[in-house]
mmCIF file of the N, C-alpha and C atoms, coordinates in Angstrom:
data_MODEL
# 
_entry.id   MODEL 
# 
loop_
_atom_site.group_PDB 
_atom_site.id 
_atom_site.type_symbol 
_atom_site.label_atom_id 
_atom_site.label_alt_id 
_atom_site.label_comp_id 
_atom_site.label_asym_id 
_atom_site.label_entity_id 
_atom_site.label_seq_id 
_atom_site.pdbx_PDB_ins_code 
_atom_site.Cartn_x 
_atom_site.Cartn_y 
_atom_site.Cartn_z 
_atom_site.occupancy 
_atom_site.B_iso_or_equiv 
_atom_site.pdbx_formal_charge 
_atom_site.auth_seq_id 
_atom_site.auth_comp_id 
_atom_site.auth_asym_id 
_atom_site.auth_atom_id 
_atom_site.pdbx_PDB_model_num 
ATOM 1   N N  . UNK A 1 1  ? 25.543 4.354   -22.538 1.00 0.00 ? 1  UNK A N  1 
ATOM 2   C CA . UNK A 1 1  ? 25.031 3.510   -21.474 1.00 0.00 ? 1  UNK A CA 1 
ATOM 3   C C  . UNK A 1 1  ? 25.833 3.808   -20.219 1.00 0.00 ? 1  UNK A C  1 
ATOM 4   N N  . UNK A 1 2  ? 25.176 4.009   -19.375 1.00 0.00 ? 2  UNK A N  1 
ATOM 5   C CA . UNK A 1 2  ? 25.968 3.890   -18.038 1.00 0.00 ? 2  UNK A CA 1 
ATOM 6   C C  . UNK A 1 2  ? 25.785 3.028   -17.151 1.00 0.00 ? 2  UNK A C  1 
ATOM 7   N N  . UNK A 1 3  ? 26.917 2.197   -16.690 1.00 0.00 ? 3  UNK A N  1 
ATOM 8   C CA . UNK A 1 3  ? 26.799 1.037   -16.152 1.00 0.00 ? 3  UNK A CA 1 
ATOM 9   C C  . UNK A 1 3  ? 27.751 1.031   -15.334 1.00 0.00 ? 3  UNK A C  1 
ATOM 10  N N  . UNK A 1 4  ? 27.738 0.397   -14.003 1.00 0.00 ? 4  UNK A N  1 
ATOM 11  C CA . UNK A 1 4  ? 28.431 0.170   -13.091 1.00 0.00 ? 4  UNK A CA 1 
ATOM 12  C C  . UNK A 1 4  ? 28.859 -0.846  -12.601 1.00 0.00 ? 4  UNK A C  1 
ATOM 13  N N  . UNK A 1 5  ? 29.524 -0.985  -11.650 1.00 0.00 ? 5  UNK A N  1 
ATOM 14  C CA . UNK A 1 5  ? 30.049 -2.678  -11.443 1.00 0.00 ? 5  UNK A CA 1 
ATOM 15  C C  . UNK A 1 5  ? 28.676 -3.170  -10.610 1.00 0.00 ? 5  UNK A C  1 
ATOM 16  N N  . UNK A 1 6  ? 28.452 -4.701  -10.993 1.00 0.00 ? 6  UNK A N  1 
ATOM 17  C CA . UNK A 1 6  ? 27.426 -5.296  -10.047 1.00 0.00 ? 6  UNK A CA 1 
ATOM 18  C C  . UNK A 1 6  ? 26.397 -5.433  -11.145 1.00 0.00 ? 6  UNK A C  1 
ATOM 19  N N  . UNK A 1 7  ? 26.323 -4.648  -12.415 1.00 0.00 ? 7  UNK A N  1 
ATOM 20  C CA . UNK A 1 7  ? 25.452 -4.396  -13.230 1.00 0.00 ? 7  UNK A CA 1 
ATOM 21  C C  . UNK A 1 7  ? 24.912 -5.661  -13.946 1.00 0.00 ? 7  UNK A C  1 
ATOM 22  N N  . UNK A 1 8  ? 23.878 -6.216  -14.082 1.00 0.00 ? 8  UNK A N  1 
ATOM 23  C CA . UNK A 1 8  ? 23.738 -7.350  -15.172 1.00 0.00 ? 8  UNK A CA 1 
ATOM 24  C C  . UNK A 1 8  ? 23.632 -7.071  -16.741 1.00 0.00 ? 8  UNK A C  1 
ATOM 25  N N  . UNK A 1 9  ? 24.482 -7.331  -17.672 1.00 0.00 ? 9  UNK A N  1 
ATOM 26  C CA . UNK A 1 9  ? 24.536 -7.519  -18.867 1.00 0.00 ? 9  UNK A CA 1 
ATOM 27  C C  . UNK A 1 9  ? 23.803 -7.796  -20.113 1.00 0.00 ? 9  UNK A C  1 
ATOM 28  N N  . UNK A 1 10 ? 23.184 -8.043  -21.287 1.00 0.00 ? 10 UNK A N  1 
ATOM 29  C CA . UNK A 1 10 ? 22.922 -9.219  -21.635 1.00 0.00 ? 10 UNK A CA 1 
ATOM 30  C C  . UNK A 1 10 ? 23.052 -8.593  -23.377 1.00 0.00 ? 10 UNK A C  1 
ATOM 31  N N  . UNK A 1 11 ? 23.780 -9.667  -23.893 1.00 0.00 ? 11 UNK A N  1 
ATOM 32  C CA . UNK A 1 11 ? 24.018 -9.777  -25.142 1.00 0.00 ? 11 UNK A CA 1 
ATOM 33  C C  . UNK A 1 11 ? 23.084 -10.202 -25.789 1.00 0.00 ? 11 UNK A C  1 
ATOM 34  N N  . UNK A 1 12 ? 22.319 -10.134 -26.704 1.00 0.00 ? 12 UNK A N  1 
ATOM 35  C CA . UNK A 1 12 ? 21.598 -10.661 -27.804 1.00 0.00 ? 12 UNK A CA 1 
ATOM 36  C C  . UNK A 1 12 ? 22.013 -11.034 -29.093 1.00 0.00 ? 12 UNK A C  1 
ATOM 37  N N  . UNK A 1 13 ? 21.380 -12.561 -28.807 1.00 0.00 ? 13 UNK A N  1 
ATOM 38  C CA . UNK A 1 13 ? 21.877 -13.085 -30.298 1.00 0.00 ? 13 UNK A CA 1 
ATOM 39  C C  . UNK A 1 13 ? 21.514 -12.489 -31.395 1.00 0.00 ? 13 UNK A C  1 
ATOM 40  N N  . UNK A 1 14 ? 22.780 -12.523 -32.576 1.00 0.00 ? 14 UNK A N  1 
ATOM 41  C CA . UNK A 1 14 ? 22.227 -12.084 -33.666 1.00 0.00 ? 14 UNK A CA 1 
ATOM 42  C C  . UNK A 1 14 ? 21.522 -12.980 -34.501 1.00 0.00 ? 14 UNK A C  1 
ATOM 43  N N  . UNK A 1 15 ? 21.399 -14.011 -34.500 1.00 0.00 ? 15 UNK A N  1 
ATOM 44  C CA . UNK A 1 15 ? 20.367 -14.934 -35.480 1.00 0.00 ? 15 UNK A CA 1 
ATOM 45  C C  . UNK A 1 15 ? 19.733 -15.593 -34.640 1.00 0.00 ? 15 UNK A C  1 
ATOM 46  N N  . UNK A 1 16 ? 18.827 -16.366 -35.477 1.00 0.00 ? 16 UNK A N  1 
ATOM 47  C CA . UNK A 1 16 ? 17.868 -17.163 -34.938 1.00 0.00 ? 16 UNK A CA 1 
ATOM 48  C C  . UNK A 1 16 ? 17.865 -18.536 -34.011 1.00 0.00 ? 16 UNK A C  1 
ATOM 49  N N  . UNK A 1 17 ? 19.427 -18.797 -34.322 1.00 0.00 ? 17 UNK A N  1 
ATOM 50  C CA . UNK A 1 17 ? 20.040 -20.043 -33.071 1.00 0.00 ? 17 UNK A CA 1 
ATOM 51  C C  . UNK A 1 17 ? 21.264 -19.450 -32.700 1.00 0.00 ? 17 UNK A C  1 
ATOM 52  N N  . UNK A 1 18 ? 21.309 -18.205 -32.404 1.00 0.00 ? 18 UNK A N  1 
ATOM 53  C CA . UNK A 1 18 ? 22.238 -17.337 -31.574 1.00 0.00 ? 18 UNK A CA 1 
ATOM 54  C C  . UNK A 1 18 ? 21.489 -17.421 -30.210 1.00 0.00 ? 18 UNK A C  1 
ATOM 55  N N  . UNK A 1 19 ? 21.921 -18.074 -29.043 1.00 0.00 ? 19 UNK A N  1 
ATOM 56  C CA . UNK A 1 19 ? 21.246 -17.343 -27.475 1.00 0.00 ? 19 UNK A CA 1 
ATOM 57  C C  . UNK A 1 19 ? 21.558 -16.550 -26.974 1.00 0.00 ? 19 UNK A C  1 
ATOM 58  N N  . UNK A 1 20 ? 20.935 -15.159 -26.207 1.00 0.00 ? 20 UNK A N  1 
ATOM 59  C CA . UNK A 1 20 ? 21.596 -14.194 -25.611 1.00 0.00 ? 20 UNK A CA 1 
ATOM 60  C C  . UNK A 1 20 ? 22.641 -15.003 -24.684 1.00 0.00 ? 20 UNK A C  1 
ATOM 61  N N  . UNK A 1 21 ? 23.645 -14.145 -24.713 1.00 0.00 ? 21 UNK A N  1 
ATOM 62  C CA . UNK A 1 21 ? 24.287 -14.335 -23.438 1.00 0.00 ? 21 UNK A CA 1 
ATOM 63  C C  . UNK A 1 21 ? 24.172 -13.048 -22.275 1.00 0.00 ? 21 UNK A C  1 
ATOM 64  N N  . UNK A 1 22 ? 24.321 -13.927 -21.012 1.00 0.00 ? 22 UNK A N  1 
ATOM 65  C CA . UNK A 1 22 ? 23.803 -13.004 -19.706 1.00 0.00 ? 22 UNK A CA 1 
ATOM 66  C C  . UNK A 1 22 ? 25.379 -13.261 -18.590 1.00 0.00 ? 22 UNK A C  1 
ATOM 67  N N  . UNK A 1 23 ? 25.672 -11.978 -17.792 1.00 0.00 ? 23 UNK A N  1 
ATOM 68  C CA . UNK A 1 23 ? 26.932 -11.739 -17.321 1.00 0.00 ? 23 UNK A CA 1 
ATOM 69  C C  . UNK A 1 23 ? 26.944 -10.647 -16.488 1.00 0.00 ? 23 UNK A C  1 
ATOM 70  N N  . UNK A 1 24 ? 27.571 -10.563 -15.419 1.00 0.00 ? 24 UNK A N  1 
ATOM 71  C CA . UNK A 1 24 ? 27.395 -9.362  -14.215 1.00 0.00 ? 24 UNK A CA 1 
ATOM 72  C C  . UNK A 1 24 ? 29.267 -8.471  -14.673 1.00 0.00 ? 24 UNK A C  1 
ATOM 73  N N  . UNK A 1 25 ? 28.986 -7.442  -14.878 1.00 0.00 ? 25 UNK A N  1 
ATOM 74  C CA . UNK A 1 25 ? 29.945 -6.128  -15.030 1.00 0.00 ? 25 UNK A CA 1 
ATOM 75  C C  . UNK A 1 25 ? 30.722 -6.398  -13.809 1.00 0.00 ? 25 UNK A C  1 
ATOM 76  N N  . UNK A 1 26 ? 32.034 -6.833  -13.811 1.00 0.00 ? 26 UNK A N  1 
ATOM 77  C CA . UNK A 1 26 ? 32.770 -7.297  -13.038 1.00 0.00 ? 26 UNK A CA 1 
ATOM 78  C C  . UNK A 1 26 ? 33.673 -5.488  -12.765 1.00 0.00 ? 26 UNK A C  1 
ATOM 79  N N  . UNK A 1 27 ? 33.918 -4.922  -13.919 1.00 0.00 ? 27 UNK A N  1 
ATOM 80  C CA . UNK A 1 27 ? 34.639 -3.913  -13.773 1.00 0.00 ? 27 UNK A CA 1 
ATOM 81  C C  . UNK A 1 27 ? 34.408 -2.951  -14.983 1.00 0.00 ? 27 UNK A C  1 
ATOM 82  N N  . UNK A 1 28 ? 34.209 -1.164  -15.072 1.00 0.00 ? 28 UNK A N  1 
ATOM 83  C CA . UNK A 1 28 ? 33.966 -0.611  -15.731 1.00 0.00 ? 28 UNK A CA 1 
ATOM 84  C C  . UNK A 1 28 ? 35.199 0.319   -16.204 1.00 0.00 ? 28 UNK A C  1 
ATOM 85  N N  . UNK A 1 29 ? 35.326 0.404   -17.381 1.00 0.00 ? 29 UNK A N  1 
ATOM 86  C CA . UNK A 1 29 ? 36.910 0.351   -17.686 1.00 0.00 ? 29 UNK A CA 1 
ATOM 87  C C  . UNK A 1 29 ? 37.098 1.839   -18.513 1.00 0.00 ? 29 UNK A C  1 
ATOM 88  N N  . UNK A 1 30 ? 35.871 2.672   -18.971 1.00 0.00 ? 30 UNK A N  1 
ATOM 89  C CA . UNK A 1 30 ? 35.269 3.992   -19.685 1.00 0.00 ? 30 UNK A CA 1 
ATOM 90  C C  . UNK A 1 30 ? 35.129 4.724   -19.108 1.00 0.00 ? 30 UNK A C  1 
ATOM 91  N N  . UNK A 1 31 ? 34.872 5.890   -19.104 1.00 0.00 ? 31 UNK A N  1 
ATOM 92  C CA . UNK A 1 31 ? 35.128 7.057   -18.443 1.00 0.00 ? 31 UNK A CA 1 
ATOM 93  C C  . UNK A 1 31 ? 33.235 6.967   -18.171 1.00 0.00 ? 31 UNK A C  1 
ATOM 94  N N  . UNK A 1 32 ? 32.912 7.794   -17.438 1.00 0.00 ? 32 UNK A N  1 
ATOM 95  C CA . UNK A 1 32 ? 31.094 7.626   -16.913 1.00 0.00 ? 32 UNK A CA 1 
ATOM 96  C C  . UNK A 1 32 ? 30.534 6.646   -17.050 1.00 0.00 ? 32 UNK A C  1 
ATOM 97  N N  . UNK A 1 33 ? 30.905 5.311   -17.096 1.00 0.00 ? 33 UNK A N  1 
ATOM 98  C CA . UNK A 1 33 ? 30.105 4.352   -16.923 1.00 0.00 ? 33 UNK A CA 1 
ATOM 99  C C  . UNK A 1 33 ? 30.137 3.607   -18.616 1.00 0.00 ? 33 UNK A C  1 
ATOM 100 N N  . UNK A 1 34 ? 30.801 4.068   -19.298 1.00 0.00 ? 34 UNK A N  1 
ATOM 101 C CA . UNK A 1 34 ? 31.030 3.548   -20.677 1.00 0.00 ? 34 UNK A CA 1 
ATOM 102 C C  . UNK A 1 34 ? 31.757 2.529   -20.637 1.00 0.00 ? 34 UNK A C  1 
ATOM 103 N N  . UNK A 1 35 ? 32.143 2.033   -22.076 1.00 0.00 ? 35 UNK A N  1 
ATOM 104 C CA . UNK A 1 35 ? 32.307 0.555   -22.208 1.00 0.00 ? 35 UNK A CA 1 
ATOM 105 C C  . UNK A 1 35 ? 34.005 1.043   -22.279 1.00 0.00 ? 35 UNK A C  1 
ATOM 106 N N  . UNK A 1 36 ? 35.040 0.266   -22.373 1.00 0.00 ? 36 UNK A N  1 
ATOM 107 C CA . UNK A 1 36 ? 34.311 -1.200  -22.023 1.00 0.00 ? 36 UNK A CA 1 
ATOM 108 C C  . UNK A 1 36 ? 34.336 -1.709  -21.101 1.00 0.00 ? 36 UNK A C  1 
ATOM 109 N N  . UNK A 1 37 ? 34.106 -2.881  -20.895 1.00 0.00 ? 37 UNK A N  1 
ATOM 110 C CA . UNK A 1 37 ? 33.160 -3.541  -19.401 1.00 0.00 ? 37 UNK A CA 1 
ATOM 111 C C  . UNK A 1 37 ? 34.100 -4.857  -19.190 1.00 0.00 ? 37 UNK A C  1 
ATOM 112 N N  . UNK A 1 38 ? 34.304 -4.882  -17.987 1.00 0.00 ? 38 UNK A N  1 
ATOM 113 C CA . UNK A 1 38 ? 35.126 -6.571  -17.942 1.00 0.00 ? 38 UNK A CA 1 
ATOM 114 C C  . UNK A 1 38 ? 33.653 -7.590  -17.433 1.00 0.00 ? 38 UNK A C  1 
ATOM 115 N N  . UNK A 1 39 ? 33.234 -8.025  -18.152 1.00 0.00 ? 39 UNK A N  1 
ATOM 116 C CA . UNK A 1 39 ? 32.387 -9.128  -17.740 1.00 0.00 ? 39 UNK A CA 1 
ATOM 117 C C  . UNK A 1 39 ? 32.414 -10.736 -17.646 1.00 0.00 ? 39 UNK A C  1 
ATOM 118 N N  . UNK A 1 40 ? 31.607 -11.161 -16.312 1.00 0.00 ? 40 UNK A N  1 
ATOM 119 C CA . UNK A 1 40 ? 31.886 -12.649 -16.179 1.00 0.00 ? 40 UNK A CA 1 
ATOM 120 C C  . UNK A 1 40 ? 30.747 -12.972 -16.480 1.00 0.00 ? 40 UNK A C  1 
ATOM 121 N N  . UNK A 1 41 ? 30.749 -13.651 -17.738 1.00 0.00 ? 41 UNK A N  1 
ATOM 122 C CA . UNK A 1 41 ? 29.483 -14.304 -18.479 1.00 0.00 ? 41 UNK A CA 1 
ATOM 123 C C  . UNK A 1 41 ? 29.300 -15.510 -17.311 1.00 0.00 ? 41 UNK A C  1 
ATOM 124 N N  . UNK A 1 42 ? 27.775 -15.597 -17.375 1.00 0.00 ? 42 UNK A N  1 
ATOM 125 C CA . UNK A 1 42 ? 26.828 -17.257 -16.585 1.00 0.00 ? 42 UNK A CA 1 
ATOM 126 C C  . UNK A 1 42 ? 28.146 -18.638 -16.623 1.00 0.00 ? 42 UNK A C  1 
ATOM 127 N N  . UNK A 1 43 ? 28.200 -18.380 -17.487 1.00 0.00 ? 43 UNK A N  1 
ATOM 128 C CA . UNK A 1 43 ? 29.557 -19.874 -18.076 1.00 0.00 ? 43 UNK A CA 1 
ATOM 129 C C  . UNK A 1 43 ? 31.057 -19.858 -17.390 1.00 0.00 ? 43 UNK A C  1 
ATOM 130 N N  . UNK A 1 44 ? 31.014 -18.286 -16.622 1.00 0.00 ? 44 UNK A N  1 
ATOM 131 C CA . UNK A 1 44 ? 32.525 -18.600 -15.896 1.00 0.00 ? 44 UNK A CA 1 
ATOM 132 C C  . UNK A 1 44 ? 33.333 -18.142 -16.910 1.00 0.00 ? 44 UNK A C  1 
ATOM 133 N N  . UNK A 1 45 ? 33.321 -17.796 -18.240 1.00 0.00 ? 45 UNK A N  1 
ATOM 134 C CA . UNK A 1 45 ? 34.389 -17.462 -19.202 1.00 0.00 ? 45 UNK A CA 1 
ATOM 135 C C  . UNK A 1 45 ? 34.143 -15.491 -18.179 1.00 0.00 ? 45 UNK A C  1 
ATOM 136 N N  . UNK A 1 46 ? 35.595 -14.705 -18.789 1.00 0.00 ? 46 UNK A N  1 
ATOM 137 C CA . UNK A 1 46 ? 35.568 -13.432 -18.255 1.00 0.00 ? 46 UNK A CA 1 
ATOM 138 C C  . UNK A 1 46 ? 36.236 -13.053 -19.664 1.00 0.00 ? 46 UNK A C  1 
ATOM 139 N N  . UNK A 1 47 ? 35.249 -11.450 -19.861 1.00 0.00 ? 47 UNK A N  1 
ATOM 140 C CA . UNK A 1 47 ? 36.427 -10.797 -20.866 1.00 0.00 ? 47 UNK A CA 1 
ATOM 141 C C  . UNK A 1 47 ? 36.213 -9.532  -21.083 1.00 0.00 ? 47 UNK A C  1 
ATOM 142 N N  . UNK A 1 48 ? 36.948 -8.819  -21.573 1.00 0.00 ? 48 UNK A N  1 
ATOM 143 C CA . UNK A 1 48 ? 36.766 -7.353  -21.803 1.00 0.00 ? 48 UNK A CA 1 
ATOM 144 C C  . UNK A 1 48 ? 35.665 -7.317  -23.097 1.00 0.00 ? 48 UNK A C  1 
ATOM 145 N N  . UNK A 1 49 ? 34.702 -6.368  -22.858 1.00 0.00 ? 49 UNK A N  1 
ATOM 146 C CA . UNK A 1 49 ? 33.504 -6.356  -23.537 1.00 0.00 ? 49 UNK A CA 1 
ATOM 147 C C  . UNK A 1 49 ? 33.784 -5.085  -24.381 1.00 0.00 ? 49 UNK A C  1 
ATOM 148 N N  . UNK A 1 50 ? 33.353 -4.558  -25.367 1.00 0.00 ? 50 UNK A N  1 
ATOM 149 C CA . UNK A 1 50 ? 32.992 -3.508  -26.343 1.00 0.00 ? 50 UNK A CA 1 
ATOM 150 C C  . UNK A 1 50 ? 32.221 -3.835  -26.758 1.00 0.00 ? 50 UNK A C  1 
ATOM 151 N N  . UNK A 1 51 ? 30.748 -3.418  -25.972 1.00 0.00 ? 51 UNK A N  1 
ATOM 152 C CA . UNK A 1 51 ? 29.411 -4.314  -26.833 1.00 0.00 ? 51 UNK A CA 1 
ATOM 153 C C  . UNK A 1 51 ? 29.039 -2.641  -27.554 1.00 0.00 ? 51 UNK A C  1 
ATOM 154 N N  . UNK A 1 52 ? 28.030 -3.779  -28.753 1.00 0.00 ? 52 UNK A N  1 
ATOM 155 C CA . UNK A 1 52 ? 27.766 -2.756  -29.717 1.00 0.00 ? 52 UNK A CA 1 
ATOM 156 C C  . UNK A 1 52 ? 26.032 -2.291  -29.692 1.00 0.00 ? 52 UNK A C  1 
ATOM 157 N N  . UNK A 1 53 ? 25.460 -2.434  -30.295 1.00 0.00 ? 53 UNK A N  1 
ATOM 158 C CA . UNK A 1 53 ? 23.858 -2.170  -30.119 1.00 0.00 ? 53 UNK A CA 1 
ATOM 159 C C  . UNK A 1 53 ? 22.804 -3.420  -30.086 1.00 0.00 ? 53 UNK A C  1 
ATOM 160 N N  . UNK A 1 54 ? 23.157 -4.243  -29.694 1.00 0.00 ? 54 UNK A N  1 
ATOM 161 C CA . UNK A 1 54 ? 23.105 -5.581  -29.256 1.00 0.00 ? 54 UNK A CA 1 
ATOM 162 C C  . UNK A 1 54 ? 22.909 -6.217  -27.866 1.00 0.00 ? 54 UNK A C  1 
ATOM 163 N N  . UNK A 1 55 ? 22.589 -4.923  -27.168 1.00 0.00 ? 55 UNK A N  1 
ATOM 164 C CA . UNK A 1 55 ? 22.695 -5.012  -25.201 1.00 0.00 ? 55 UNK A CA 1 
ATOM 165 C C  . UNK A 1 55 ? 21.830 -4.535  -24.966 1.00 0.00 ? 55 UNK A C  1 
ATOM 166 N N  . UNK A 1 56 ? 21.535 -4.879  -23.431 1.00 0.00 ? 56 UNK A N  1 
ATOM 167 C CA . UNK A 1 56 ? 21.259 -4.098  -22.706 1.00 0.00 ? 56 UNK A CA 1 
ATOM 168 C C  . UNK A 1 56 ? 21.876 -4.020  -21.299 1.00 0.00 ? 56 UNK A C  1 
ATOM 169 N N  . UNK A 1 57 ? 21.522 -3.101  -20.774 1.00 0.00 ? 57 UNK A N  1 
ATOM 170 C CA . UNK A 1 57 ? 22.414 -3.273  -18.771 1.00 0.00 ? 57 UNK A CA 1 
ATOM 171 C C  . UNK A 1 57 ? 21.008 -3.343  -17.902 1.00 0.00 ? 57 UNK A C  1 
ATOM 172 N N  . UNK A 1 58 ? 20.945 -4.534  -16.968 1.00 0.00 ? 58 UNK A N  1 
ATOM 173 C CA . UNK A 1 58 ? 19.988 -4.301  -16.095 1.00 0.00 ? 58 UNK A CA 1 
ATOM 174 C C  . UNK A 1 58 ? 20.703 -3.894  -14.487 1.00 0.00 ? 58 UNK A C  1 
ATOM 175 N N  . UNK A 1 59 ? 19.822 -3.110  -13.878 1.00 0.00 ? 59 UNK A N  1 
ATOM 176 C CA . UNK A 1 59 ? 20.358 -2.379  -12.159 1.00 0.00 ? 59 UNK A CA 1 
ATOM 177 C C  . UNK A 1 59 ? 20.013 -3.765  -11.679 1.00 0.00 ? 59 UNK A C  1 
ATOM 178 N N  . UNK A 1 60 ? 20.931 -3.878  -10.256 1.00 0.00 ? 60 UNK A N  1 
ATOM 179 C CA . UNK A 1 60 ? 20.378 -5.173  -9.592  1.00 0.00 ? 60 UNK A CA 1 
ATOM 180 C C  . UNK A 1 60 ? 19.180 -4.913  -9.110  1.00 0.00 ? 60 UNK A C  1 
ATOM 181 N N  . UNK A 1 61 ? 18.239 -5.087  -8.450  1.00 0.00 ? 61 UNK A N  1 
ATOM 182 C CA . UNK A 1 61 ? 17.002 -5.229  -7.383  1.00 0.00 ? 61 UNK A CA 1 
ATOM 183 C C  . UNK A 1 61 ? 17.340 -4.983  -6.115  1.00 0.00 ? 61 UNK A C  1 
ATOM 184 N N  . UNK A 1 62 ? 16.792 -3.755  -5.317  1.00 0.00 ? 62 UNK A N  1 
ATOM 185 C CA . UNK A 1 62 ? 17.547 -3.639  -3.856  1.00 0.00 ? 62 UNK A CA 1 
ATOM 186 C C  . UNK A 1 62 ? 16.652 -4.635  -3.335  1.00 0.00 ? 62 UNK A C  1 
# 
């Protein structure tokens, strides 16, 4: 994945009362745009990410 700062996030739950969580790529910490990712989840929590196949990255909208 290549992702950049500014990038929107989003985790997907793994079960059925799991909610995705959604978060903007605060800082990209991998060499070409790889993980891992410092992200500030919707909730204000921040953390270093190693997401697994469970994502996706959306570009902002110019």
């Amino acid at each position: 994945m290549n992702a950049v700062q500014g990038d929107r996030i989003i985790i997907h739950g793994r079960t059925v009362d799991s909610k995705d969580r959604h978060g903007e790529i605060v800082e990209v910490k991998g060499t070409n745009g790889d993980p891992p990712y410092v992200v500030r989840f919707d909730d204000g929590h921040e953390s270093v990410v190693f997401p697994g196949g469970d994502f996706s990255i959306e570009k902002p909208t110019s």
